[in-house]
C-alpha positions as CSV (number, residue, x, y, z in Angstrom):
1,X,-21.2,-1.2,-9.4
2,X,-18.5,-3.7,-8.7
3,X,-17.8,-6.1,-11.7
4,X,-15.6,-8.5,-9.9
5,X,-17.9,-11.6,-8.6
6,X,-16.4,-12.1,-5.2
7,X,-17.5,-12.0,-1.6
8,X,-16.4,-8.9,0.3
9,X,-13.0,-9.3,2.1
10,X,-13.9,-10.2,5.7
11,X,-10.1,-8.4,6.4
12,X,-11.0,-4.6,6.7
13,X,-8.5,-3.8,9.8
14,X,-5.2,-2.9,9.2
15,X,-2.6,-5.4,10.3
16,X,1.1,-5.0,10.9
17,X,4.1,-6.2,8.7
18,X,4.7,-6.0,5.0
19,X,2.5,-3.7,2.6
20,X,3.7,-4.8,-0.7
21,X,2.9,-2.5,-4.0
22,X,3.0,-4.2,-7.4
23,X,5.4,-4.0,-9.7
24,X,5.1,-1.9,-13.3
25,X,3.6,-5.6,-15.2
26,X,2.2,-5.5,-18.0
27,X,1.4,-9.5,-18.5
28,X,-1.3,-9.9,-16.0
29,X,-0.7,-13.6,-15.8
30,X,2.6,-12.8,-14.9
31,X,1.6,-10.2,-12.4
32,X,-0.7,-12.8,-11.2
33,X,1.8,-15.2,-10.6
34,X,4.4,-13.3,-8.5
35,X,2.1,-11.5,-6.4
36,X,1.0,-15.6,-5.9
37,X,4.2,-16.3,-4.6
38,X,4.6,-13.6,-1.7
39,X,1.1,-12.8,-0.6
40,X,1.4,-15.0,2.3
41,X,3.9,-12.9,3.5
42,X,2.1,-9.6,3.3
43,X,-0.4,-7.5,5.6
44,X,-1.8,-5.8,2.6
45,X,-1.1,-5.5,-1.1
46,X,-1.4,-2.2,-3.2
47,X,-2.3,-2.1,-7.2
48,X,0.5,0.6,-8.4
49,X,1.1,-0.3,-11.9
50,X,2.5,3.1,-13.4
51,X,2.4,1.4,-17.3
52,X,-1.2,0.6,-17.0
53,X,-3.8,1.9,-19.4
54,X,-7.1,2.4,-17.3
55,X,-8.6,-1.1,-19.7
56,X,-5.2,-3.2,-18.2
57,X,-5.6,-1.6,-14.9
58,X,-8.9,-2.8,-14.5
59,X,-8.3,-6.2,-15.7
60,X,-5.3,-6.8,-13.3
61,X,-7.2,-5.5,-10.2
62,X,-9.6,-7.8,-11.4
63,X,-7.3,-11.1,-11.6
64,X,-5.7,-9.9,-8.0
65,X,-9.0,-9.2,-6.4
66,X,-9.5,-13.0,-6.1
67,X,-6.1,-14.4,-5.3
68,X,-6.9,-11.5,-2.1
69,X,-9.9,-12.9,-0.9
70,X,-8.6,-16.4,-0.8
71,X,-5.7,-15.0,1.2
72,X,-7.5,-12.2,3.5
73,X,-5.1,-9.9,2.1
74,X,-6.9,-6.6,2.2
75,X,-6.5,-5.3,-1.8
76,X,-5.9,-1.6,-2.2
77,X,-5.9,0.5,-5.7
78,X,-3.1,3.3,-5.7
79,X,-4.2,6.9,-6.9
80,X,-7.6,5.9,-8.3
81,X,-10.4,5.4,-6.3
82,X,-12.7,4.8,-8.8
83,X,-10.9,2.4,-9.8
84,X,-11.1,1.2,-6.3
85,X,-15.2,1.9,-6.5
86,X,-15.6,0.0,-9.4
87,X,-13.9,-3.0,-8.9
88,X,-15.0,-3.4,-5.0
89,X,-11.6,-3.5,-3.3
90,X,-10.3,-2.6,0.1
91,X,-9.9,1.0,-0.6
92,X,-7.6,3.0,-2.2
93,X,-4.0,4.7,-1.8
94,X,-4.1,8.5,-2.3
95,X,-1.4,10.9,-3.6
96,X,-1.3,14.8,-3.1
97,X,-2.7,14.8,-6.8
98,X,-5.0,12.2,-6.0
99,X,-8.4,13.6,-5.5
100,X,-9.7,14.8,-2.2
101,X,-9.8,12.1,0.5
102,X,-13.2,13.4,2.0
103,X,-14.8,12.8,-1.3
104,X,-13.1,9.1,-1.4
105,X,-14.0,8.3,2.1
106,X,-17.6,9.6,1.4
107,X,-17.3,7.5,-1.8
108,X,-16.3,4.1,-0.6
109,X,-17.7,3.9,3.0
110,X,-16.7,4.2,6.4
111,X,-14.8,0.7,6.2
112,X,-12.9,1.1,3.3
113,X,-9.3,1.5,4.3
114,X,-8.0,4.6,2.3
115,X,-4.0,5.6,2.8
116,X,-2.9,9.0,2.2
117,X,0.9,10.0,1.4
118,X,2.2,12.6,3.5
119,X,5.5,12.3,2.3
120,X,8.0,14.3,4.8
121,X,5.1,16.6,6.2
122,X,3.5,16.5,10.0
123,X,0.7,19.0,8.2
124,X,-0.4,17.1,5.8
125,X,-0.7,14.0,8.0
126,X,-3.0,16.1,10.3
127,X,-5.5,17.4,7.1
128,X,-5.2,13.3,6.0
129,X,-6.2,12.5,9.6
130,X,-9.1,14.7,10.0
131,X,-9.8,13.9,6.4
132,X,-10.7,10.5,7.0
133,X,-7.5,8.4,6.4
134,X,-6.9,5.0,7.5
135,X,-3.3,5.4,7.6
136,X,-0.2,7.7,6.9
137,X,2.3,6.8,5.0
138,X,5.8,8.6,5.1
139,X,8.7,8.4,2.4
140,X,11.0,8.0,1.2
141,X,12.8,7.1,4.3
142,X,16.0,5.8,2.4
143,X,17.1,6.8,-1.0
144,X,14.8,5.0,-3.1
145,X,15.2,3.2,-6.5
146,X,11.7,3.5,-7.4
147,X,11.6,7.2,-6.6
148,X,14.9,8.8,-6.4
149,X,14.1,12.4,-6.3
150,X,11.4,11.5,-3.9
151,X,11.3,13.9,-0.5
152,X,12.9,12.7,2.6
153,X,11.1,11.6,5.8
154,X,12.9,11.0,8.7
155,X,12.8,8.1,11.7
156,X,12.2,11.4,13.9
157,X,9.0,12.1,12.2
158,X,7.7,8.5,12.0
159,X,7.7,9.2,15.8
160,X,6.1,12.4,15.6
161,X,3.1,10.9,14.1
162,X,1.8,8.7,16.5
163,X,0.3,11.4,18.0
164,X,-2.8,11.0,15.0
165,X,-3.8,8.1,16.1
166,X,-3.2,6.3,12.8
167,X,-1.3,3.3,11.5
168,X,2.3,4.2,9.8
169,X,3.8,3.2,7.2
170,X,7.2,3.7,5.9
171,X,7.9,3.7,2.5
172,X,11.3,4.5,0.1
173,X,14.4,1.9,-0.1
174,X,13.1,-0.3,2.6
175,X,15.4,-3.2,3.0
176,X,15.4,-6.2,5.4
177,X,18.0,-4.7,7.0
178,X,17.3,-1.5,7.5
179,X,13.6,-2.1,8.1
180,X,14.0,-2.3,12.0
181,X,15.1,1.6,11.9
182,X,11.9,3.1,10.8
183,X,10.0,0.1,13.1
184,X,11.3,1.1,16.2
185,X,10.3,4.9,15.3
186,X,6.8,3.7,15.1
187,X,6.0,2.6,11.6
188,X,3.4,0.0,11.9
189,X,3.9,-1.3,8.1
190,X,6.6,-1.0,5.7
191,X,5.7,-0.8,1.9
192,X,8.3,-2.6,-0.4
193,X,8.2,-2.6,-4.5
194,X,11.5,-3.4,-5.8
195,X,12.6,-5.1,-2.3
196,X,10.6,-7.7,-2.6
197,X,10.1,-8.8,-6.8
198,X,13.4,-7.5,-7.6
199,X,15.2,-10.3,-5.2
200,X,16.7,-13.0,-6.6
201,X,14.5,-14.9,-4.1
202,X,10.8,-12.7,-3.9
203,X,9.7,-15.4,-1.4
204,X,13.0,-15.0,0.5
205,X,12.6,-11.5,0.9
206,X,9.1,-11.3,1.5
207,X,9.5,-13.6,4.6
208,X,12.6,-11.6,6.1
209,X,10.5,-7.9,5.8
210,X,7.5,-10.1,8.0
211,X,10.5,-11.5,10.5
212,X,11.3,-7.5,11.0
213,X,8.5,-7.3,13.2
């Protein structure tokens, strides 16, 4: 059962603009305290924390759930759905290694919002899609600093998606400038790590990936 004591988020539909992912914290009051300063900005927030033992994951989903709720940010936990389960958040962000997003979706419920990567593939997109996924997310589209040897998506196939049905979202070296390009090919959210708390100004940049759309 959920062991954060908080209302459900009454923000289950999947808006467009920024989908930030946290950074690799470890100081959850830190953590807490630069996802403070953007949120306002953002359309949804991801837990991706790849330093995190599963004890500190827990407790920082737990300190961000909150801060969510008051902002009707829609939370979602990257790669672990359990994770996800347990705490009661938005849903979850699966990975090829992931788990199957059937068993997820069956899992957390038909409102959870649950993301699959399909990286630079139209065929996985369609087995996410009739899988149950909430959105697609393709990436990287730019060379990425986060992921460098990451697989390639193109604008082109951004495009190509729409035909699912599903929300896009671009993802891989992402900048404020650059942003418009996978936009006009359809992406309906762009998900920024380093882009946003690796500016000099967070806020700054937060507000100028929002002013993309």
């Amino acid at each position: 059962m959920p062991d954060v004591n908080v209302p459900p988020s009454s923000v289950r539909t999947i808006g467009r603009g920024l989908y930030l992912l946290t950074p690799d914290d470890t100081d959850t009051a830190r953590l807490l305290a630069r996802v403070s300063a953007v949120i306002d900005h953002a359309a949804l927030l991801q837990y991706r924390n790849k330093r995190a033992d599963a004890v500190l994951a827990r407790e920082q989903v737990a300190a961000l759930l909150p801060l969510c709720r008051e902002r009707g940010v829609p939370l979602l936990v990257n790669d672990d759905w359990r994770l996800a389960l347990a705490c009661g958040t938005d849903g979850a962000h699966l990975g090829e290694s992931d788990g199957d997003l059937r068993t997820a979706r069956a899992a957390l419920g038909e409102d959870a919002i649950i993301g699959a990567s399909c990286y630079d593939s139209l065929a996985t997109a369609e087995a996410a899609a009739a899988a149950g996924a909430s959105y697609l997310a393709f990436g990287a589209c730019f060379p990425s600093p986060t992921k460098p040897l990451a697989r390639r998506a193109t604008p082109e196939l951004l495009s190509s998606a729409a035909g699912f049905g599903l929300p896009r979202v671009a993802i891989g070296g992402i900048t404020p400038d650059n942003a418009r390009i996978v936009i006009e090919a359809g992406a309906d959210l762009v998900a920024v790590i380093s882009g946003v708390f690796d500016a000099p100004d967070p806020a700054a940049a937060a507000r100028a990936y929002r002013q993309a759309f």
